[in-house]
Biopython code that builds the backbone (N, CA, C, O; Angstrom):
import numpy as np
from Bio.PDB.StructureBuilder import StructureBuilder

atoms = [
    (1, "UNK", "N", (49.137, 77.443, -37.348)),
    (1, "UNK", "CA", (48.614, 76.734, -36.185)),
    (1, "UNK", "C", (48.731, 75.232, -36.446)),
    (1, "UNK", "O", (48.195, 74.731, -37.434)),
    (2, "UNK", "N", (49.397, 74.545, -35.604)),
    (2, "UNK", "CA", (49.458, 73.267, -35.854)),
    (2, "UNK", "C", (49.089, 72.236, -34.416)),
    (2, "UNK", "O", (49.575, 72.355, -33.291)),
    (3, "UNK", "N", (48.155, 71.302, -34.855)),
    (3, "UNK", "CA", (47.169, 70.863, -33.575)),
    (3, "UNK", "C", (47.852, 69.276, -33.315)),
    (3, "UNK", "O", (47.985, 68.519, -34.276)),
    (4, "UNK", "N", (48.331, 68.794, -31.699)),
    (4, "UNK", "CA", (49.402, 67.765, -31.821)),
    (4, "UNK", "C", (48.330, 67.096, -31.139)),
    (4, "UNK", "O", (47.413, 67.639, -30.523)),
    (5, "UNK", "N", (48.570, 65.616, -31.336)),
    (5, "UNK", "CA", (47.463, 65.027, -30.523)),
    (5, "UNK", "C", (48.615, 63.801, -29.360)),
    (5, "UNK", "O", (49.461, 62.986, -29.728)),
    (6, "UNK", "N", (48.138, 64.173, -27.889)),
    (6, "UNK", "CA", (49.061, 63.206, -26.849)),
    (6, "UNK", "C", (48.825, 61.964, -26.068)),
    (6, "UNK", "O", (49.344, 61.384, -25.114)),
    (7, "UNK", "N", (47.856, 61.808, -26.851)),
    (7, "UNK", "CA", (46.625, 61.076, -25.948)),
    (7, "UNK", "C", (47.365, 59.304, -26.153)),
    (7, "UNK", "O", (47.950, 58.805, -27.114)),
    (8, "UNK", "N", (46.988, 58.707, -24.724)),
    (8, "UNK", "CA", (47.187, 57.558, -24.634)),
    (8, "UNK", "C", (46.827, 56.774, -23.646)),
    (8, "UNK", "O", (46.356, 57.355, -22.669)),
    (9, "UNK", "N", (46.927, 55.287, -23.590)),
    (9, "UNK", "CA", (46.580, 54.413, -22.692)),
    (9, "UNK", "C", (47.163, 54.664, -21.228)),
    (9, "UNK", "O", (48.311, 55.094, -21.346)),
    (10, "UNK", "N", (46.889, 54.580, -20.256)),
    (10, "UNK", "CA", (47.365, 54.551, -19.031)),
    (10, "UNK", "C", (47.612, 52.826, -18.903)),
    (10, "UNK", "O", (48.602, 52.101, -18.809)),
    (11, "UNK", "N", (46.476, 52.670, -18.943)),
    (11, "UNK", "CA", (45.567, 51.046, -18.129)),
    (11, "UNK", "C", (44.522, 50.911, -20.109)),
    (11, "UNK", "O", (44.135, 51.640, -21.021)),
    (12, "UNK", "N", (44.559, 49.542, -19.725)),
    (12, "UNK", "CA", (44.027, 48.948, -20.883)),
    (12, "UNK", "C", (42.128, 49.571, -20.560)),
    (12, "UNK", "O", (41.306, 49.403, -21.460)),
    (13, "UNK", "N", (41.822, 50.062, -19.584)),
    (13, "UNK", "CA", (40.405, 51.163, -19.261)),
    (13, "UNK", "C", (40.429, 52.442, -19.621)),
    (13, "UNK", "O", (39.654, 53.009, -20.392)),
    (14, "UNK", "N", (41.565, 52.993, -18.900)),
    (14, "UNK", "CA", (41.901, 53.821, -18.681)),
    (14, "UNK", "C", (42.723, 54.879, -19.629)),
    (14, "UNK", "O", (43.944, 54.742, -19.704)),
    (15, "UNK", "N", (42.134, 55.832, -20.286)),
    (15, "UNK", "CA", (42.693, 56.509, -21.249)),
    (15, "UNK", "C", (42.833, 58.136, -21.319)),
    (15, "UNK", "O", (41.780, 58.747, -21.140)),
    (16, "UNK", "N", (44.198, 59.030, -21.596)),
    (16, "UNK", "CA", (44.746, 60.001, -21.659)),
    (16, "UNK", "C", (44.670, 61.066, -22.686)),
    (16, "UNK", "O", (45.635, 61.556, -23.273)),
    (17, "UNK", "N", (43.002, 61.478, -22.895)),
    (17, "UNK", "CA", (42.972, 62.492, -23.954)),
    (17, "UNK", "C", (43.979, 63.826, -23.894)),
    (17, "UNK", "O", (44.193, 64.539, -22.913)),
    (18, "UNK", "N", (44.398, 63.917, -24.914)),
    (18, "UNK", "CA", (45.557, 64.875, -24.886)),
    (18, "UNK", "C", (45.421, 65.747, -26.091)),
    (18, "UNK", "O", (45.241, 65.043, -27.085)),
    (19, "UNK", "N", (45.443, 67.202, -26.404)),
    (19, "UNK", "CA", (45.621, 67.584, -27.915)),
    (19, "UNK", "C", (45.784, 69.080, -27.286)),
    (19, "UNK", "O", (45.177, 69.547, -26.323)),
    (20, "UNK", "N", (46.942, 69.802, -28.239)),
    (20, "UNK", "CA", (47.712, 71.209, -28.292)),
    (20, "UNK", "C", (48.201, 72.258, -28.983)),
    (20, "UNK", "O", (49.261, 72.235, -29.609)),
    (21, "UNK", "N", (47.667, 72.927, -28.918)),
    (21, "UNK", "CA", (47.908, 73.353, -29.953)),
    (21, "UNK", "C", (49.061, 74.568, -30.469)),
    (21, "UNK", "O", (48.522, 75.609, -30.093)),
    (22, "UNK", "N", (50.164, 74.887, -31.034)),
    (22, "UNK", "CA", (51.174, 75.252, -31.562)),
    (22, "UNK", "C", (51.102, 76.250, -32.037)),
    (22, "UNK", "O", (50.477, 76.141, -33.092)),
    (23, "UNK", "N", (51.385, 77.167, -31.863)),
    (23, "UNK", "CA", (50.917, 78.810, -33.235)),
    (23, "UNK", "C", (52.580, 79.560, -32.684)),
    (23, "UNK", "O", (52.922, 79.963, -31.572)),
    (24, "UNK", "N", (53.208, 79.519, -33.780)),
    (24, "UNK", "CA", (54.530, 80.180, -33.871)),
    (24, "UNK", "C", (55.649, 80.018, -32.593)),
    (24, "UNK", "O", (56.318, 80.758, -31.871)),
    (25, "UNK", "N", (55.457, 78.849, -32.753)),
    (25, "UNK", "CA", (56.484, 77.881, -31.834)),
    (25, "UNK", "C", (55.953, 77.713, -30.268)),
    (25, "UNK", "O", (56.659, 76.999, -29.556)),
    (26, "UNK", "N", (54.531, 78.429, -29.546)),
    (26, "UNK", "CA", (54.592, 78.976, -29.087)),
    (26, "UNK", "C", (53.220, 77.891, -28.354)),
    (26, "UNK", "O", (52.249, 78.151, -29.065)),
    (27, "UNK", "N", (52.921, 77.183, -27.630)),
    (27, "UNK", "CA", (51.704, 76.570, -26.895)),
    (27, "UNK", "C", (50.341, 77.934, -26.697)),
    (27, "UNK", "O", (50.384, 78.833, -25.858)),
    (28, "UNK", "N", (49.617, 77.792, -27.370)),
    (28, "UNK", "CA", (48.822, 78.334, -27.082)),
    (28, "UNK", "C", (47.020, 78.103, -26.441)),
    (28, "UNK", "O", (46.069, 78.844, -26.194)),
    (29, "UNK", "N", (47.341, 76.495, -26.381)),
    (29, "UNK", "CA", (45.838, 75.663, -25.794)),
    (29, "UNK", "C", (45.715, 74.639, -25.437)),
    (29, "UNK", "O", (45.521, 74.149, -26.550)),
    (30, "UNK", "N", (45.629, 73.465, -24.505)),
    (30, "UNK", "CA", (45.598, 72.592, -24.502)),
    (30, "UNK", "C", (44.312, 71.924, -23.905)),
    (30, "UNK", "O", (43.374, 72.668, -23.622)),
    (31, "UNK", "N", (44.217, 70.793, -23.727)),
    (31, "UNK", "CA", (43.462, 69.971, -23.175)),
    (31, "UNK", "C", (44.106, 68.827, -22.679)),
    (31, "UNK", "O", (44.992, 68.409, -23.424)),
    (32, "UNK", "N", (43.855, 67.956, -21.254)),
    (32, "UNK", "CA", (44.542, 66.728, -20.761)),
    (32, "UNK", "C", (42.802, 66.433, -20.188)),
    (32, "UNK", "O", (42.125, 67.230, -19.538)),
    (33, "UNK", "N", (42.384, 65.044, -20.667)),
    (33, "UNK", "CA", (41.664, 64.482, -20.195)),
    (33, "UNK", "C", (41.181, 62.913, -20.079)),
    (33, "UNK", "O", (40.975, 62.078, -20.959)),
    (34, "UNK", "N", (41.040, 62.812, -18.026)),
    (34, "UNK", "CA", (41.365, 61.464, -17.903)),
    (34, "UNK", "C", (40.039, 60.624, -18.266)),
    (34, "UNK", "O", (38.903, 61.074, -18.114)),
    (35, "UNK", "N", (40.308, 59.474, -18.716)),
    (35, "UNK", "CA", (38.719, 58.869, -18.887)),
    (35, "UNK", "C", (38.874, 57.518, -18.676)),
    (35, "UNK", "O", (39.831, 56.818, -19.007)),
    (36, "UNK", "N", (37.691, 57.148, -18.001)),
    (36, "UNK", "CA", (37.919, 55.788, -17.660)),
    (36, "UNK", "C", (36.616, 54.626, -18.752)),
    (36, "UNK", "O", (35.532, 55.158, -18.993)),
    (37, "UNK", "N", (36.805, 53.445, -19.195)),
    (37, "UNK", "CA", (35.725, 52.991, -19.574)),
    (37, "UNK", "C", (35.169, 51.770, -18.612)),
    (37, "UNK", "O", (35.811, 50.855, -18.096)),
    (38, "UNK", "N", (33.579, 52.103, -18.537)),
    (38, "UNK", "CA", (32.841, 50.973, -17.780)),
    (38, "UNK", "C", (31.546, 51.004, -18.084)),
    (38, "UNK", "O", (30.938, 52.044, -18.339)),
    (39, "UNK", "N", (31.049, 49.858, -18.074)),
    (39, "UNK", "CA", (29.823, 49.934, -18.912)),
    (39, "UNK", "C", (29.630, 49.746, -19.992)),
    (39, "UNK", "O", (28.532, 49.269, -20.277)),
    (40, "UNK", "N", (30.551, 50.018, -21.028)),
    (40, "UNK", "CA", (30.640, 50.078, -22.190)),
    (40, "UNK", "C", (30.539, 51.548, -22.920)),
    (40, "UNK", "O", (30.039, 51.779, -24.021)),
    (41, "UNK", "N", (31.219, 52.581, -21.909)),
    (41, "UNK", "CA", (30.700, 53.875, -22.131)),
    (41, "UNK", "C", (32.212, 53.868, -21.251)),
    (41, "UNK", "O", (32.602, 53.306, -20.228)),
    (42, "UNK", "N", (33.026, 55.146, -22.595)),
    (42, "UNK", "CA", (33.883, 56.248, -21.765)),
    (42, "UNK", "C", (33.101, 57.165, -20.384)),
    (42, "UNK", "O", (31.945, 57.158, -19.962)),
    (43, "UNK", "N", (34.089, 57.762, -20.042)),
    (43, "UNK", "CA", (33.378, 58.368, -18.722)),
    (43, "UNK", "C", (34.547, 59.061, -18.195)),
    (43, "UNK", "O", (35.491, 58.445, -17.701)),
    (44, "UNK", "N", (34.485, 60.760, -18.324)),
    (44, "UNK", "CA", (35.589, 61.564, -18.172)),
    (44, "UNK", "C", (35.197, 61.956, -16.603)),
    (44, "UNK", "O", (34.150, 62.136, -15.981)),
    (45, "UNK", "N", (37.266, 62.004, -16.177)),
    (45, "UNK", "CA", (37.002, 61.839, -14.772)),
    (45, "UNK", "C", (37.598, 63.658, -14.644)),
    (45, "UNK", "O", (36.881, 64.607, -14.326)),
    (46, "UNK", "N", (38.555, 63.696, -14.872)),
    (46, "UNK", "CA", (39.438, 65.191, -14.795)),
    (46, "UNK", "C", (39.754, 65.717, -15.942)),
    (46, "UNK", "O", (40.231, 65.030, -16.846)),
    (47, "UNK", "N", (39.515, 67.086, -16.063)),
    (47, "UNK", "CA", (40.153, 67.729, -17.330)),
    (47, "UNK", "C", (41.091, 69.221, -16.821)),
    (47, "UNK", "O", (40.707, 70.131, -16.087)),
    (48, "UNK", "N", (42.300, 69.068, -17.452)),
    (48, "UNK", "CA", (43.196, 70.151, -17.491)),
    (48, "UNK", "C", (42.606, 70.943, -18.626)),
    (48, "UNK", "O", (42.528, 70.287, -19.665)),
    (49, "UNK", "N", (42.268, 71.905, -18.684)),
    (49, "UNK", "CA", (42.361, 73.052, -20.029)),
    (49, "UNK", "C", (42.432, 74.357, -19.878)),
    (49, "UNK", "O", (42.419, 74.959, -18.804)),
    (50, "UNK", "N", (42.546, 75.039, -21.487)),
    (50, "UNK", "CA", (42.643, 76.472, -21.214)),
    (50, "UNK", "C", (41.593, 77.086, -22.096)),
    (50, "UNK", "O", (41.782, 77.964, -22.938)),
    (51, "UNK", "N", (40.031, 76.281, -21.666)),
    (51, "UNK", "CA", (39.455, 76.986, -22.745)),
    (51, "UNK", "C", (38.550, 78.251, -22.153)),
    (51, "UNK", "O", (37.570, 78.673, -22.768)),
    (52, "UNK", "N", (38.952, 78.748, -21.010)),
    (52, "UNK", "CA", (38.706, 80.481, -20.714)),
    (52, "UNK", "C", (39.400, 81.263, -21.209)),
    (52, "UNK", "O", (39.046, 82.427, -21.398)),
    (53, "UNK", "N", (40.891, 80.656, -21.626)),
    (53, "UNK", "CA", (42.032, 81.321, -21.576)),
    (53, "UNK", "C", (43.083, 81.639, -20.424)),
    (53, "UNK", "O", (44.027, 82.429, -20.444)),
    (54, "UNK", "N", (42.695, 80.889, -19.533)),
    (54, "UNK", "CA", (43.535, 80.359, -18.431)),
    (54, "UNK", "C", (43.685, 78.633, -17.903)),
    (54, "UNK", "O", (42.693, 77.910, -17.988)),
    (55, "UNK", "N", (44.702, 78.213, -17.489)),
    (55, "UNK", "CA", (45.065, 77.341, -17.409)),
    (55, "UNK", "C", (43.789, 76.383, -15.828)),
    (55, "UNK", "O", (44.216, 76.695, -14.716)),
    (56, "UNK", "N", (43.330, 76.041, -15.804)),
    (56, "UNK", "CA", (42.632, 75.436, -14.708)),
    (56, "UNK", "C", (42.237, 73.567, -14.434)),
    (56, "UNK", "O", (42.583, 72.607, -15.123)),
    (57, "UNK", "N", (41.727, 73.590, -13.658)),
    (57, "UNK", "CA", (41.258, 71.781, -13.737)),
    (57, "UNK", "C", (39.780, 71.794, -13.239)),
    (57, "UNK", "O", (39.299, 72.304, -12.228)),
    (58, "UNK", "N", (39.180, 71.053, -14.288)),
    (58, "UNK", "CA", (37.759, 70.948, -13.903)),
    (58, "UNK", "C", (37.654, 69.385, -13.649)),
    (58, "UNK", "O", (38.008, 68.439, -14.352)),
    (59, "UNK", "N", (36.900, 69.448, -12.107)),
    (59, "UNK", "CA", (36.616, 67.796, -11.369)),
    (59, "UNK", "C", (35.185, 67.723, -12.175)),
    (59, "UNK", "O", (34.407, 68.674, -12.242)),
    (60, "UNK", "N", (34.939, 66.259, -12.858)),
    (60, "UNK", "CA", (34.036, 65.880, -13.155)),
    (60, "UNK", "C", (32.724, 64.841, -12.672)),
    (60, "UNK", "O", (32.976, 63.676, -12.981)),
    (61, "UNK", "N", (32.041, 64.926, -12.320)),
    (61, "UNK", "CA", (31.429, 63.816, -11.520)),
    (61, "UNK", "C", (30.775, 62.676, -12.160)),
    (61, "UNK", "O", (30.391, 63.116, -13.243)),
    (62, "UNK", "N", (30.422, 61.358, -12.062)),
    (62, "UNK", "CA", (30.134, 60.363, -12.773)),
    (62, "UNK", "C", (28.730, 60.749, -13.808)),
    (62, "UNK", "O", (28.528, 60.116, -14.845)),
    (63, "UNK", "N", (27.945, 61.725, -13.407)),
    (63, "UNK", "CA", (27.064, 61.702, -14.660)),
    (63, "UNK", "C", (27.199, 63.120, -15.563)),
    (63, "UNK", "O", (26.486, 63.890, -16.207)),
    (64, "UNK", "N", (28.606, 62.932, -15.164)),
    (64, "UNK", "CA", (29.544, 64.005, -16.731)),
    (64, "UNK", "C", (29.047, 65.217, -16.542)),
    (64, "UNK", "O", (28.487, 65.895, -17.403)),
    (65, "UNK", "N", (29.347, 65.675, -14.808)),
    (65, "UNK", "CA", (29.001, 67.356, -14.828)),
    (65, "UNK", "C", (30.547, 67.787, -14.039)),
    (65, "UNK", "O", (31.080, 67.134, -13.142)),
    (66, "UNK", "N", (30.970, 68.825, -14.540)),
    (66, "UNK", "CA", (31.837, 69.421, -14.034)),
    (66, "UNK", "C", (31.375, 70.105, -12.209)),
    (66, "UNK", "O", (30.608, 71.047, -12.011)),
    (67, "UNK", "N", (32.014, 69.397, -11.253)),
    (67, "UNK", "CA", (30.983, 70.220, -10.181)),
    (67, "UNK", "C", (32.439, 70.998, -9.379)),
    (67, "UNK", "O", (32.133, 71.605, -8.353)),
    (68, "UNK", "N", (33.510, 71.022, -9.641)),
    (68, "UNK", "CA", (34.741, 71.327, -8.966)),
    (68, "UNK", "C", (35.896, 72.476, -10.341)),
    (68, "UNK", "O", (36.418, 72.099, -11.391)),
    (69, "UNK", "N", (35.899, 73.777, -9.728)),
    (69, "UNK", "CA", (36.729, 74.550, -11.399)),
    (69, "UNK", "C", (38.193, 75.006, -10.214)),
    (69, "UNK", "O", (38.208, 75.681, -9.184)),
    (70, "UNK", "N", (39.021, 74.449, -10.781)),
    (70, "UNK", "CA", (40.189, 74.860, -10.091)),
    (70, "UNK", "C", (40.801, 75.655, -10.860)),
    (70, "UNK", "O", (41.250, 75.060, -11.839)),
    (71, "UNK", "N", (41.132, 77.318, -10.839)),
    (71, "UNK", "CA", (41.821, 77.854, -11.645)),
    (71, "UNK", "C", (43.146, 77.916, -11.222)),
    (71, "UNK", "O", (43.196, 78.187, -10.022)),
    (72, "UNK", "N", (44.360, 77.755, -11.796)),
    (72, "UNK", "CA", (45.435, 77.330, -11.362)),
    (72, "UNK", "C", (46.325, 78.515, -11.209)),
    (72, "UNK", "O", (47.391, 78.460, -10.595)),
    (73, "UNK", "N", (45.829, 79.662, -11.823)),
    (73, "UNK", "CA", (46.662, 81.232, -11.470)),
    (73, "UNK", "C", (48.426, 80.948, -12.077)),
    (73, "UNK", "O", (49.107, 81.970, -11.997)),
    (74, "UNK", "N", (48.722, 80.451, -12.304)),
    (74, "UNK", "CA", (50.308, 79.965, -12.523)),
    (74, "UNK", "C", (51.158, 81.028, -13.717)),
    (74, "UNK", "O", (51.003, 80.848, -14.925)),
    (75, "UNK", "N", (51.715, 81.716, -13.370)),
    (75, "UNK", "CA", (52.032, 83.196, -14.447)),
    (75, "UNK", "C", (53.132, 82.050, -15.292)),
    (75, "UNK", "O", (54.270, 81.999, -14.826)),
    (76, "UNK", "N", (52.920, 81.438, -16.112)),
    (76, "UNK", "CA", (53.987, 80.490, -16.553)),
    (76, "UNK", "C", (53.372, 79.884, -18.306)),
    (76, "UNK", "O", (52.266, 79.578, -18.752)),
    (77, "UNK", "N", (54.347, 79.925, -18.702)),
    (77, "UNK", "CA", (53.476, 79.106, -20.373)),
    (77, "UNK", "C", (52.929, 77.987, -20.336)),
    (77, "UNK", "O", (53.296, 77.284, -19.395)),
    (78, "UNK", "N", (52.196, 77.564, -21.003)),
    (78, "UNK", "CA", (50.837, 76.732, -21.537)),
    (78, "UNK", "C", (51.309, 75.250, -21.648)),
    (78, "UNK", "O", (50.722, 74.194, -21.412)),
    (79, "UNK", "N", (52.958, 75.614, -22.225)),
    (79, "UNK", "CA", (53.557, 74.262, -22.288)),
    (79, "UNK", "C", (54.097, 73.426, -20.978)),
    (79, "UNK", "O", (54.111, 72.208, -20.804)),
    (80, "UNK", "N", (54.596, 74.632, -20.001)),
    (80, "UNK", "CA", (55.223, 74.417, -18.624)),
    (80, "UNK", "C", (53.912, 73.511, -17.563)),
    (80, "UNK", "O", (54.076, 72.492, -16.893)),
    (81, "UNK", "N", (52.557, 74.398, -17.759)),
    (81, "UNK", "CA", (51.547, 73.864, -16.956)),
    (81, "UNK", "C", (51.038, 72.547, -17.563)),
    (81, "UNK", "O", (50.552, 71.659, -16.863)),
    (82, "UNK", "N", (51.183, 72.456, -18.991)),
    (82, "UNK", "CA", (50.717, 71.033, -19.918)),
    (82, "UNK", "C", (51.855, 69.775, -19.606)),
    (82, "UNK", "O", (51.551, 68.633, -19.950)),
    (83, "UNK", "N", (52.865, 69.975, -19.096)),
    (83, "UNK", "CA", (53.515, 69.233, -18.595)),
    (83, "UNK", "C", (53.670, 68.535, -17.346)),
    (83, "UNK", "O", (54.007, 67.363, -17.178)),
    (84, "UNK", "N", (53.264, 69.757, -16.155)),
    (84, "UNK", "CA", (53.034, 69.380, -14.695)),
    (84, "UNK", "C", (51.685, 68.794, -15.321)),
    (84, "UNK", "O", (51.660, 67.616, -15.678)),
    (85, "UNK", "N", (50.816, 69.431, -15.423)),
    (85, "UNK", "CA", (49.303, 68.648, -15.631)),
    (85, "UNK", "C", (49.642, 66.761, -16.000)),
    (85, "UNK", "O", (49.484, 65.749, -15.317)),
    (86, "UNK", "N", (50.112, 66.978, -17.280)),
    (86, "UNK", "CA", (50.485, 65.869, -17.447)),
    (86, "UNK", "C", (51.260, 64.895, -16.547)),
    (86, "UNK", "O", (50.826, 63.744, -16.495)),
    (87, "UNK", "N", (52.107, 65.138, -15.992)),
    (87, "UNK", "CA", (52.510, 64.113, -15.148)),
    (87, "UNK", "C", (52.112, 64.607, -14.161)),
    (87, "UNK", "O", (53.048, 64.417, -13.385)),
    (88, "UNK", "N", (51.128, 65.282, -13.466)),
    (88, "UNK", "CA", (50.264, 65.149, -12.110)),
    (88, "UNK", "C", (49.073, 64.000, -12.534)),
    (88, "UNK", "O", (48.601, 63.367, -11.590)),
    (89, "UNK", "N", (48.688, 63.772, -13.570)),
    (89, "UNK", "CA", (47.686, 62.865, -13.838)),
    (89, "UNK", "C", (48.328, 61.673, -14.234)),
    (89, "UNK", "O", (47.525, 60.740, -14.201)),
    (90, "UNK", "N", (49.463, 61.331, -14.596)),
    (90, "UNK", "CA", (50.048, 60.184, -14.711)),
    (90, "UNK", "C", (50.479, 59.580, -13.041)),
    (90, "UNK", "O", (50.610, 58.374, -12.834)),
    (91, "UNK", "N", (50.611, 60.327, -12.257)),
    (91, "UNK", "CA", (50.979, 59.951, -10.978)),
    (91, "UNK", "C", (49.880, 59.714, -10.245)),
    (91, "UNK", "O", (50.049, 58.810, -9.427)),
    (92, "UNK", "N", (48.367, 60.407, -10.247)),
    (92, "UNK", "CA", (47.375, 60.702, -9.326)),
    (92, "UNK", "C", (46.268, 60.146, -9.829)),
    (92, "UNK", "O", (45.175, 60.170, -9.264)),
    (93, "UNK", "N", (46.551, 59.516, -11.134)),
    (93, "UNK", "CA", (45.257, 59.100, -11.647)),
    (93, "UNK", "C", (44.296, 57.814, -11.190)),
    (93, "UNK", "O", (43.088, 57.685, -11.385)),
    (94, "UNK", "N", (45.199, 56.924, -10.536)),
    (94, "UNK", "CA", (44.055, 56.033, -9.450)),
    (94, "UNK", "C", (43.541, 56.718, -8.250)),
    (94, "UNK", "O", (42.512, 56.208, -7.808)),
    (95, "UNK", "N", (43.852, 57.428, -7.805)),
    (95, "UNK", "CA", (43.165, 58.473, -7.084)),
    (95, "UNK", "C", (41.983, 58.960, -7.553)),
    (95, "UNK", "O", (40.934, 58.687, -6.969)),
    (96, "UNK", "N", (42.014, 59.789, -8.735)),
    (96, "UNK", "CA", (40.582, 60.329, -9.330)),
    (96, "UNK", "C", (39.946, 59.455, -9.936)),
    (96, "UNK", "O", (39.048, 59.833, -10.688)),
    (97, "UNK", "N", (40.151, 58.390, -9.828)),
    (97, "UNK", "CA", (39.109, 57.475, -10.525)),
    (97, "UNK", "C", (38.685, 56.616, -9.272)),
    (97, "UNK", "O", (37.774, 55.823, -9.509)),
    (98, "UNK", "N", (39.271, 56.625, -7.728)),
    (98, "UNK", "CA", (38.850, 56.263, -6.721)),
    (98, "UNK", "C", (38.005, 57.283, -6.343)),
    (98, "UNK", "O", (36.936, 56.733, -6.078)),
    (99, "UNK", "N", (37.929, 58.193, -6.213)),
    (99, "UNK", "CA", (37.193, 58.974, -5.816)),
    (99, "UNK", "C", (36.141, 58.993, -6.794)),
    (99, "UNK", "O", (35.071, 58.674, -6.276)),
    (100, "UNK", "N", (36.051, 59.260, -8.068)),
    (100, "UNK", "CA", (34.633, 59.327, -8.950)),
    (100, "UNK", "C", (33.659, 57.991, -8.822)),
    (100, "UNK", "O", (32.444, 57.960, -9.014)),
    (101, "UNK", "N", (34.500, 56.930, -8.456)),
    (101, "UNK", "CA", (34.052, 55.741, -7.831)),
    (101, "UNK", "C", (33.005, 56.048, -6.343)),
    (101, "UNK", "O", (31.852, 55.807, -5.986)),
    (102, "UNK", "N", (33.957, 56.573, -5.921)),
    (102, "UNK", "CA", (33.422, 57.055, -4.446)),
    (102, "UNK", "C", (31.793, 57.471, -4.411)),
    (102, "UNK", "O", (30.840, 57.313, -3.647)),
    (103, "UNK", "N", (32.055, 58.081, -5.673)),
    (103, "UNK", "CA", (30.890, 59.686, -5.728)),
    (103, "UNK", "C", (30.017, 58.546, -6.690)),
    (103, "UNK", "O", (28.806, 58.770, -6.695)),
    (104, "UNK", "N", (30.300, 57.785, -7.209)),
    (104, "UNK", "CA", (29.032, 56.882, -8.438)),
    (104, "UNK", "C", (28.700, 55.794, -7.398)),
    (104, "UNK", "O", (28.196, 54.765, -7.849)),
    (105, "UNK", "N", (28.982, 55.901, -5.619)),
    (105, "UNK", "CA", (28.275, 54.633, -5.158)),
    (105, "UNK", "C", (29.139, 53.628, -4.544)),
    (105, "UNK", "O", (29.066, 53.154, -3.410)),
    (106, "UNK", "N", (30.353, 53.269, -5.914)),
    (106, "UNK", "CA", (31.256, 52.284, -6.011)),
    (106, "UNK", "C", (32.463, 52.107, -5.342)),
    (106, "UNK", "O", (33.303, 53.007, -5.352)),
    (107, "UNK", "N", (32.614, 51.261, -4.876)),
    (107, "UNK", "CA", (34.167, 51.110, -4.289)),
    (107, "UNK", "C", (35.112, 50.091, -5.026)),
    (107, "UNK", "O", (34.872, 48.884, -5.058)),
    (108, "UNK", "N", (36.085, 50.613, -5.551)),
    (108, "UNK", "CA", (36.951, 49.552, -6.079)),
    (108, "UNK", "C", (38.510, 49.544, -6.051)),
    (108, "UNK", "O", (39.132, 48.594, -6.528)),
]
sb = StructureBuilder()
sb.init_structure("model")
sb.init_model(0)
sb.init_chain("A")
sb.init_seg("    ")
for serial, (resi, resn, name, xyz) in enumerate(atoms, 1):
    if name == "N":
        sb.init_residue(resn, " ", resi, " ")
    sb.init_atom(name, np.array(xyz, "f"), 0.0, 1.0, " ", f" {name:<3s}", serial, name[0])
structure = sb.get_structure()
């Protein structure tokens, strides 16, 4: 089992937790999660994972509760969905951080 870590800057705020994990060439787990900092406090907005054992997206709301579970049903490997995930959040990610804005009050 070998655990890769993908994580990176978007925006000098704005950061791309990423980590996957590998077992005989083969994706068997991941995590993609967006986080924004303000306040002086990270603050996770969306997370891709598979920790049911299915691939889904959980919406997070500003005082760090999951209130939205999207299971994504996708009959496809771990690596195929860790990739759309990934660049669906590289494309959409001022979006979910407009909206968690939305939902904390804020408009920006």
């Amino acid at each position: 089992m070998v655990e890769r870590d993908s994580s990176s800057f978007l925006e000098p705020n704005v950061y791309l937790f990423g980590q996957f994990v590998i077992e005989r060439g083969k994706m068997t787990a991941f995590v993609l999660q967006l986080e924004v900092y303000e306040d002086d406090v990270w603050y996770p907005i969306i997370r891709y994972d598979t920790s049911h054992g299915e691939a889904h997206i959980d919406y997070i709301n500003p005082g760090g509760r999951e209130y939205h579970k999207v299971w994504l049903g996708v009959n496809a490997p771990f690596d195929d969905i860790y990739i759309t995930a990934l660049e669906d959040i590289k494309l959409s990610y001022r979006a979910h951080i407009a909206r968690w804005h939305r939902q904390k009050g804020r408009r920006r």
